[in-house]
LOKOL-910143 format. One record per residue (C-alpha): residue number from 1; residue in three letters; x, y, z. Coordinates in steps of 0.05 Angstrom, whole numbers. Last residue first. Example, Ala and Ser with C-alpha at 12.3 -4.5 7.8 and 13.67 -1.06 7.14 Angstrom:
2
+-----+------+--------+--------+--------+
: seq : type :     px :     py :     pz :
+-----+------+--------+--------+--------+
:   2 :  SER :    273 :    -21 :    143 :
:   1 :  ALA :    246 :    -90 :    156 :
+-----+------+--------+--------+--------+
//
This chain:
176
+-----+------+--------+--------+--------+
: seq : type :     px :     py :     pz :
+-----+------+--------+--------+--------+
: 176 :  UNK :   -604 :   1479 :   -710 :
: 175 :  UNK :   -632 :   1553 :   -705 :
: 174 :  UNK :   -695 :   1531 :   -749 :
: 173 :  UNK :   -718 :   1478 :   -708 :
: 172 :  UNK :   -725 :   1414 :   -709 :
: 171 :  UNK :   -781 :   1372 :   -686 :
: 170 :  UNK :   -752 :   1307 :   -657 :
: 169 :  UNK :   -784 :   1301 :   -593 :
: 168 :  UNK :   -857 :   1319 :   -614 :
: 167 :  UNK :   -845 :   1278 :   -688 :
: 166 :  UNK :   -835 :   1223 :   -635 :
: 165 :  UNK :   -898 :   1233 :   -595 :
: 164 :  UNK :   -932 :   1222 :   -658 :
: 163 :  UNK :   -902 :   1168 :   -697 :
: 162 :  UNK :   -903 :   1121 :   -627 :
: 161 :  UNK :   -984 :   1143 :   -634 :
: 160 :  UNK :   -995 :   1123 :   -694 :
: 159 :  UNK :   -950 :   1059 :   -689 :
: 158 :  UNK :   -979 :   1035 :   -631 :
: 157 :  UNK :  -1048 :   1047 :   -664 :
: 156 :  UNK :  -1037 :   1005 :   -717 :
: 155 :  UNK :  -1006 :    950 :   -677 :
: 154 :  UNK :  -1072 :    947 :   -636 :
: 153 :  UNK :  -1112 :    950 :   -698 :
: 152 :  UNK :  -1073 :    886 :   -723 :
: 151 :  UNK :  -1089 :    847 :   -654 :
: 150 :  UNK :  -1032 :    829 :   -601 :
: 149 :  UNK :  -1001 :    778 :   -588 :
: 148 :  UNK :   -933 :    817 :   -595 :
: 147 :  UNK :   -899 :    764 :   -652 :
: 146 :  UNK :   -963 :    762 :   -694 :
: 145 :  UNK :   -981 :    833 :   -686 :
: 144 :  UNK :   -911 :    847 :   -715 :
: 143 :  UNK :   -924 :    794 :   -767 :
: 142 :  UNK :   -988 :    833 :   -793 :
: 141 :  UNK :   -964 :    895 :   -789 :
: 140 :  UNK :   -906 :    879 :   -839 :
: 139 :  UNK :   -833 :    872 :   -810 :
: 138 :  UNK :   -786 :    919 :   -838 :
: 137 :  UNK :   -726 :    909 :   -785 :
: 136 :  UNK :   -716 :    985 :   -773 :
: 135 :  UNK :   -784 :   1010 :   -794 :
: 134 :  UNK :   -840 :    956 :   -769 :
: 133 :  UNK :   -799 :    922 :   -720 :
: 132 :  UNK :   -760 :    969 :   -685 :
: 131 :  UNK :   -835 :   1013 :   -682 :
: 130 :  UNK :   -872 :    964 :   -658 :
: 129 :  UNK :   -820 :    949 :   -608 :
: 128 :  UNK :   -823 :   1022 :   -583 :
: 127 :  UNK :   -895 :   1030 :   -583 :
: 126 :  UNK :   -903 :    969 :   -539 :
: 125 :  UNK :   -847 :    992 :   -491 :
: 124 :  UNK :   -877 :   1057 :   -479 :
: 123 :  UNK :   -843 :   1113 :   -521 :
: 122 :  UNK :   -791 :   1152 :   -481 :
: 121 :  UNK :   -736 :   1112 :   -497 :
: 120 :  UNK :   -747 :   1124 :   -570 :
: 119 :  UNK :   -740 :   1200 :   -568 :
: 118 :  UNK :   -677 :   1196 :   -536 :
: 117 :  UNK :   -648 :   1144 :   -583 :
: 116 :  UNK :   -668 :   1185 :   -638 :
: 115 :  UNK :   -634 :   1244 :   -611 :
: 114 :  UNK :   -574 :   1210 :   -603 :
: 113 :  UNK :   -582 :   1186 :   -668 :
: 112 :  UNK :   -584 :   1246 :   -708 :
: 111 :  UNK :   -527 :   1290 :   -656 :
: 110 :  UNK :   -478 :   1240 :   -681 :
: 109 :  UNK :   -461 :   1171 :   -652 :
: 108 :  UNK :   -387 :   1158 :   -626 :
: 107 :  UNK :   -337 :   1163 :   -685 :
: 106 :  UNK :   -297 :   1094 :   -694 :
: 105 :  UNK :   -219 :   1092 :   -691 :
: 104 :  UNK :   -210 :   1042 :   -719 :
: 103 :  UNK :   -159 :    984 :   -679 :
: 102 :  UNK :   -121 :    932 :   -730 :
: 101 :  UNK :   -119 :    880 :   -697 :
: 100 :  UNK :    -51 :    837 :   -684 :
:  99 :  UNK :    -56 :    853 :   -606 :
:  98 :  UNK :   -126 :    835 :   -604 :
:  97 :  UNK :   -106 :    748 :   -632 :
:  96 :  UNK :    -45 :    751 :   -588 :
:  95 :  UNK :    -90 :    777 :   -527 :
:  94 :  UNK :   -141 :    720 :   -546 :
:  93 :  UNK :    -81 :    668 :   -548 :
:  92 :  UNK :    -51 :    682 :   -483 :
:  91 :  UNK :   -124 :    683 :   -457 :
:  90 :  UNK :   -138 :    617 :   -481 :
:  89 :  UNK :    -71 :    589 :   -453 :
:  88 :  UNK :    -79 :    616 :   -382 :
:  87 :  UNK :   -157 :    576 :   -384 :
:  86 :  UNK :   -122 :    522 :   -410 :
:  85 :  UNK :    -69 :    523 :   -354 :
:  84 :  UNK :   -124 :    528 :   -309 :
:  83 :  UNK :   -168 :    472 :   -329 :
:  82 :  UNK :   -108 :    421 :   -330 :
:  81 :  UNK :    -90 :    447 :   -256 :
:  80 :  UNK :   -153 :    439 :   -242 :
:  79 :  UNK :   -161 :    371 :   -264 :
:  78 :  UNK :    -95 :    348 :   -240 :
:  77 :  UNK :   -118 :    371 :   -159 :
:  76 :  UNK :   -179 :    338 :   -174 :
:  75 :  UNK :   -147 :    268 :   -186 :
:  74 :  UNK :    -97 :    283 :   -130 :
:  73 :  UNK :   -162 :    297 :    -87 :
:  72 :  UNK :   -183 :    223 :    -99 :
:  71 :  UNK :   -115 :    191 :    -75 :
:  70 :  UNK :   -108 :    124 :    -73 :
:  69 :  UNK :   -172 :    116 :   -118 :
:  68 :  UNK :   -227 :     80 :   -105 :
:  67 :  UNK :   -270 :    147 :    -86 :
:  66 :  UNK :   -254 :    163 :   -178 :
:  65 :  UNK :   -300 :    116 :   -195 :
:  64 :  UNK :   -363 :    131 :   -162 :
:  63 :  UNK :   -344 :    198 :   -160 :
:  62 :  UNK :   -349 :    207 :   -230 :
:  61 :  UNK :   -403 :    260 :   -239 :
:  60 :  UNK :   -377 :    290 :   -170 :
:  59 :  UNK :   -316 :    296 :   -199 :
:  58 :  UNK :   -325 :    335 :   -260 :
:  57 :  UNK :   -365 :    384 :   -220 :
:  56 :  UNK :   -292 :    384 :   -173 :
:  55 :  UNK :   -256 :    400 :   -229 :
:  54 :  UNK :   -303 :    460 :   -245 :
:  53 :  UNK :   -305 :    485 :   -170 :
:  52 :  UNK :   -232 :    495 :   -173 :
:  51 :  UNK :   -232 :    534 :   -235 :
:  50 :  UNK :   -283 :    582 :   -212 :
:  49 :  UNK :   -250 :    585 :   -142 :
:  48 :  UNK :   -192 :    600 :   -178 :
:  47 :  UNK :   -216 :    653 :   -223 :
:  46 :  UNK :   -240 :    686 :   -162 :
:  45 :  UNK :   -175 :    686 :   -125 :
:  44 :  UNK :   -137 :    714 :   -191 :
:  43 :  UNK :    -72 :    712 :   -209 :
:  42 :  UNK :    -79 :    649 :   -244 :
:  41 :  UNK :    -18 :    617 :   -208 :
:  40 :  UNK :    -20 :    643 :   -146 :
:  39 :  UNK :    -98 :    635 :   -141 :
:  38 :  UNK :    -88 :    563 :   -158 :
:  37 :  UNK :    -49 :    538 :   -101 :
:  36 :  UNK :   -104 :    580 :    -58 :
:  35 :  UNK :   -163 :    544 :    -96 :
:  34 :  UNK :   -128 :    474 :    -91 :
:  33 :  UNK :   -120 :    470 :    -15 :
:  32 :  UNK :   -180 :    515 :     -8 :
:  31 :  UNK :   -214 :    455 :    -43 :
:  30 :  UNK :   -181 :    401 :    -14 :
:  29 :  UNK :   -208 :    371 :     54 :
:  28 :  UNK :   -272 :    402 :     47 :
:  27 :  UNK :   -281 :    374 :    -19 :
:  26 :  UNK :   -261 :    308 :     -2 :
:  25 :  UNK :   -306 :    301 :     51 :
:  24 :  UNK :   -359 :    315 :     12 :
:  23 :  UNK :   -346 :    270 :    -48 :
:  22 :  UNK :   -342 :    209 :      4 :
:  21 :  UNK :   -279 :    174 :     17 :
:  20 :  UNK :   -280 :    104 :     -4 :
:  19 :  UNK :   -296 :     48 :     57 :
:  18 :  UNK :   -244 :      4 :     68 :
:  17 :  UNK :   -237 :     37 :    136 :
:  16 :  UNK :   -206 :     66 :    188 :
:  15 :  UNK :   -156 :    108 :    124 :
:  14 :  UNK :    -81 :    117 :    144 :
:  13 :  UNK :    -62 :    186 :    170 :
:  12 :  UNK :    -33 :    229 :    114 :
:  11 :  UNK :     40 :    227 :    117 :
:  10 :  UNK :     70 :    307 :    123 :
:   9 :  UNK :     87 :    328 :     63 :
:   8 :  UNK :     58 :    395 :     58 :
:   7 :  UNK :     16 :    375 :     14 :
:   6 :  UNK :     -7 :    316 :     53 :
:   5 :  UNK :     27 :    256 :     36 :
:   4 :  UNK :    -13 :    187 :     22 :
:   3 :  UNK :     34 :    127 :     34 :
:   2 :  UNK :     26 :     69 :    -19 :
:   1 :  UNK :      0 :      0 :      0 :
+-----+------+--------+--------+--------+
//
């Protein structure tokens, strides 16, 4: 029979029992254990509690395999290592992929559409998507009604009246 060690070497103290460990046990043996060796090397306590609760998810679906093993928590301790260094290698590669783009700069909206998107977030919700749909994605009044649950006439008169207080917020003057 193998000796367990502890991380921090010390011998683990031989099991009672035949029994396997259960999954509970385990975790609260070993998951600040892992978390904390994580956290150094992810730079991040939260993303290694994320990490750490992953391998143990894969655990739990094979506990009743992985509790005949010398040393269950080893098994978890791999997987989140595994998980980590793929989550480090996925970022490496994202911040490769944005550091070879090109960056536009874009111009923020213009006075038109600020305006616009003023006047639309004052229109009842109703009146609003009736709008979106009927000018900006060109949806008939039929298939708007169809989509809102709501009768033709009812469409209609969102759109009369969403065309009406927005010609209120949108006049223009002479001066601009």
């Amino acid at each position: 029979m193998t000796t367990i060690h502890t991380l921090d070497g010390v011998p683990a103290p031989p099991a009672t029992s035949d029994r396997p460990p259960e999954f509970a046990d385990c975790y609260a043996a070993q998951f600040r254990v892992i978390a904390a060796q994580l956290a150094v090397y992810l730079g991040s306590v939260e993303e290694a509690q994320e990490v750490t609760q992953e391998a143990f998810t894969r655990a739990w679906s094979r506990w009743s395999r992985i509790a005949h093993y010398d040393d269950p928590g080893a098994w978890v301790r791999r997987v989140a290592w595994n998980l980590a260094t793929s989550r480090l290698r996925r970022a490496r590669t994202a911040l490769r992929h944005w550091r070879g783009q090109r960056l536009e700069l874009v111009a923020g909206p213009g006075p038109d559409r600020v305006a616009l998107e003023a006047a639309l977030a004052e229109l009842p919700p109703n009146q609003r998507r009736a709008v979106v749909l009927h000018y900006l994605a060109g949806l008939p009044v039929a298939e708007i009604a169809d989509l809102c649950r709501a009768r033709e006439g009812a469409v209609r008169t969102w759109l009369y009246r969403a065309r009406q207080t927005l010609a209120r917020h949108l006049e223009v003057s002479d001066d601009a």
